[in-house]
Structure formats: C-alpha cells, structure tokens
N, C-alpha and C positions, 0 to 999 in steps of 0.2 A: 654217685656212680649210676644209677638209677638212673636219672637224667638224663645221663652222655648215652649210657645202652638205648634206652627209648627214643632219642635223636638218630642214633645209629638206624634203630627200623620202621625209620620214616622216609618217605619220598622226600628230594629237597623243594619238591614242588607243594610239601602238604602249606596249607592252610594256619597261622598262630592258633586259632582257636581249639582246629583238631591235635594240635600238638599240645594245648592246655587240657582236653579233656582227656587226652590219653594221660597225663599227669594225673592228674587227679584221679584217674582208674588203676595205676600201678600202686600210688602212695595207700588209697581208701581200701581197694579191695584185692591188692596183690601182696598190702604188709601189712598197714594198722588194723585190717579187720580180724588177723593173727595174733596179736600183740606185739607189733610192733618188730623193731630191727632186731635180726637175728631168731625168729619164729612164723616167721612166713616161709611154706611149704615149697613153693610158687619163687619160681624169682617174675620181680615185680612189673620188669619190663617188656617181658613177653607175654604176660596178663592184659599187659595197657596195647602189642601188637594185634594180639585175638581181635580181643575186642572193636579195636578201632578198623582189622579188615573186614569182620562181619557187620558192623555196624555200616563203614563208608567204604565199601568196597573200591569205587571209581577212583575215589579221591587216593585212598592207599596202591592205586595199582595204574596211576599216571607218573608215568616216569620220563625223566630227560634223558638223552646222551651223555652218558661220560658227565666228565666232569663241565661239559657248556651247560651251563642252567637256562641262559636262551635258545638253546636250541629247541625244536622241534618235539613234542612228545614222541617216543616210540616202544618198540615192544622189548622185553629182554629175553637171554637166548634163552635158559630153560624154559619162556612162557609160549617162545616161537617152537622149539622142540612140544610141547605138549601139545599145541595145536595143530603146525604141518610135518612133523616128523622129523626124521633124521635129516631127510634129503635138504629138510631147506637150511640146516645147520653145519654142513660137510664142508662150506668154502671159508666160514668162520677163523679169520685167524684166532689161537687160542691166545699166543702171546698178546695181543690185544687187548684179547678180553681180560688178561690177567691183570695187565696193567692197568685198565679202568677204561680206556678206549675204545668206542665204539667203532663197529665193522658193518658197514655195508646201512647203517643204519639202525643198526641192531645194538643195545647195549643199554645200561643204566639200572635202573633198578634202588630200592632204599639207600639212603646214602653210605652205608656199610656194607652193602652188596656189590658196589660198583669198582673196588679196585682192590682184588685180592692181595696183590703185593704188598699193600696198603696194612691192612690188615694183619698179613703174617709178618711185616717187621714190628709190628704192634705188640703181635704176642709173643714172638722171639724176643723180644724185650721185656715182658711180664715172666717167662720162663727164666732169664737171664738173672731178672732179678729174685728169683725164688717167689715171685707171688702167685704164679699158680703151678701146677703138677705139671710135667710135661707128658705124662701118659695119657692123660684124659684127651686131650686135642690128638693126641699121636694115631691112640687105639678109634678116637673117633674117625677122624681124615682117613688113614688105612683101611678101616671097614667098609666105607663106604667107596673108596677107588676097590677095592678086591670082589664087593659085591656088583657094584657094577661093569667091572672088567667080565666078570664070569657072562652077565648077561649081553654083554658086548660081544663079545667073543662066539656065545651060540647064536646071534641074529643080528649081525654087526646092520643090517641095512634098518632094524626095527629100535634098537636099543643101542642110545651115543657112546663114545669111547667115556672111559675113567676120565680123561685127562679132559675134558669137556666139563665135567660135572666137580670136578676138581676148579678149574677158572673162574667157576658162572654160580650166581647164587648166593646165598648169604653162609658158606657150610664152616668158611673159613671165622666167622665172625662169630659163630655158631659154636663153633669146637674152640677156640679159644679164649671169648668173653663169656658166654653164656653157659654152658654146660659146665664149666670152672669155678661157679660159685659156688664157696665154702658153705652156706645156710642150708643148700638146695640139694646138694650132692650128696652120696652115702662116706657115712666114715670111715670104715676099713678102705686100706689101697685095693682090697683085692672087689671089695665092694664096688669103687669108682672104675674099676676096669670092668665090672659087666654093667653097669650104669653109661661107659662110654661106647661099649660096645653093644646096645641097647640104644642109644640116641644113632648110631649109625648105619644100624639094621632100618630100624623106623625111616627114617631117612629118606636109604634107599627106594625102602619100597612106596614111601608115597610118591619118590620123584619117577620110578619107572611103569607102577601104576594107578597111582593115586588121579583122581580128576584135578586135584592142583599141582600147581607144576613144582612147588615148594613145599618142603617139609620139616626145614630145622626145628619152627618154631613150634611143631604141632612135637616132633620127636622127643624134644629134648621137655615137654609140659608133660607128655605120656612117660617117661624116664623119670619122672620129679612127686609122679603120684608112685611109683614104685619102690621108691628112697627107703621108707619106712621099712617094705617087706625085703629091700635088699640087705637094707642093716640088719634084719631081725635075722637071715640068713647068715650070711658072713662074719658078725659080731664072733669077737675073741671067747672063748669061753675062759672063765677063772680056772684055776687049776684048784682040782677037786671037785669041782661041781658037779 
C-alpha cells in the first residue's frame, strides 16, 4: 500500500531512481525506524513525499498535461493561483480539471493529483466496501470547501471559489487514502472527526496563505503528530474511574 500511495505523489515524469529513494525513505524512516508495520506514527508515504520535494524540488514540481505524458511540461492550477492570482485562474474550466484535463495549458500535477474523478470513484469504493470511515474524507473535503467559500465569498477577486479548490490538487487523494489510515489516525470516532477537521483547517490555510500553493501533505503530518494528544483527550473513560 505504501508503494501505490508513494507512486500516487509522484510526478509521472519523476526519475526510477528518485522513486527508489523515496522507497527507501518511507519503508527506513517513516516505519521500520518505529518498529515496524502498524507503529509508525507517520504514514509512511508522505514522509517519502516531504522529503523527496525538499530534497528535488525541480524534479518533484515538473509536471505534464493531464494524462499525455508527452506533452509539454506545465504549470498546475493551484501553483498558477499562488503565483498570478485569481485572475489568471477565472477562465479555467473546472469540469476539466476535475476530470484530469488540461485547460488552456494548464493542468497535471502528481499522478493522484491529476483527475479528481479518478480518485473519488476510488474512494467511494474503499467506503463501499467498509475499509475506510466515510466521515473522515467527508468532514475533511467539507471543511475545506466551507473555509474557503467563507474566504471566497469576502474577496471573491483575491481568494478562488470552493469549487476550484475542490478539482485542483491532491485534497481528494488526501482525504480519502491518506488521512484514512487506521495506524496514523486517532481511535475514538469522535477523535477522527477533530483529526479530519484539523487536516482541513490546515489545509485551507496553507493553500490561501501559505507560500506553497499545496498543503495536504504538510496537514494531514501536522494532524498525525497530534493523534497521541487527540486520543489522550477523547479516549472513553471506564466507568468508575
């Protein structure tokens, strides 16, 4: 599983080698230096993402069109939003983007960033089959369309619609594979609801004013060092205690 996630937040343009080192960084220092499966704090593949955009920035942040792998490097929408604002983002079809299709030249991103649709009949099928919660992805996507509707809404020319931020990005891949693991997440249900609603607060605010134009992966690692103190909060008390 590991593998496939780590695949997922990679450009399809990376490199064998930096796809083997980021292996080797999830498996070394995002589990076995835990002990191993099922005591790693960290899920493991978003350890091996960190790393590999601080380390190869270039390399992790060349992206293709959609799904033509020969086409042309270019930029994606949230990273064109971070740099020339709204305006240059307002002709964007969103349907487009949701489907994995680049617009105007604009589009692509990690290979699990590039077609939301993609992804959510993924996880409607993980939900389908009971393997993961349907609140966690629910309470996360929600928080983050209502935080940034709000901010939408007071300076529509400054700050993108919801549904922009909703297509674009990795949020979807985010709330439904990554934030969903059993190891990494708090136990109680009421625990994983401030755990989801905690990855989509984070979120928002790196994407509206963080210097990077993305924040799943930074959210959902800040939400995973708080697991502990969510559980120690919310944990059932025995009767009598």
């Amino acid at each position: 599983i590991t593998g496939l996630l780590l695949a997922l937040n990679l450009p399809s343009s990376a490199p064998w080698w930096m796809c083997a080192v980021g292996a080797f960084i999830a498996m070394l220092f995002g589990k076995h230096i835990f002990g191993g499966l099922g005591h790693n704090p960290f899920n493991p593949a978003l350890i091996a993402r960190v790393f590999l955009l601080l380390s190869f920035p270039t390399l992790m942040t060349t992206w293709h069109q959609g799904f033509n792998v020969d086409a042309l490097s270019c930029a994606t929408p949230l990273g064109m939003l971070k740099t020339e604002g709204v305006s240059a983002i307002q002709n964007l079809d969103n349907w487009r983007l949701f489907v994995g299709l680049p617009v105007n030249g604009v589009g692509g991103g990690s290979i699990g960033e590039i077609s939301e649709l993609a992804v959510l009949i993924g996880g409607l099928l993980l939900i389908a089959l009971r393997i993961i919660p349907f609140f966690i992805p629910l309470i996360y996507i929600v928080t983050v369309f209502l935080f940034t509707w709000i901010f939408h809404v007071y300076n529509p020319s400054l700050y993108a619609s919801p549904v922009f931020h909703m297509v674009t990005g990795g949020l979807f891949l985010g709330a439904f594979f990554m934030a969903t693991d059993m190891v990494t997440t708090p136990i109680t249900v009421k625990g994983k609801m401030i755990y989801a609603l905690g990855c989509g607060l984070i979120t928002s605010l790196i994407r509206l004013f963080g210097s990077y134009p993305e924040g799943v992966s930074f959210a959902i690692l800040i939400m995973e060092t708080l697991t502990p103190t969510i559980d120690k909060i919310t944990k059932i008390k025995k009767f009598g205690a």
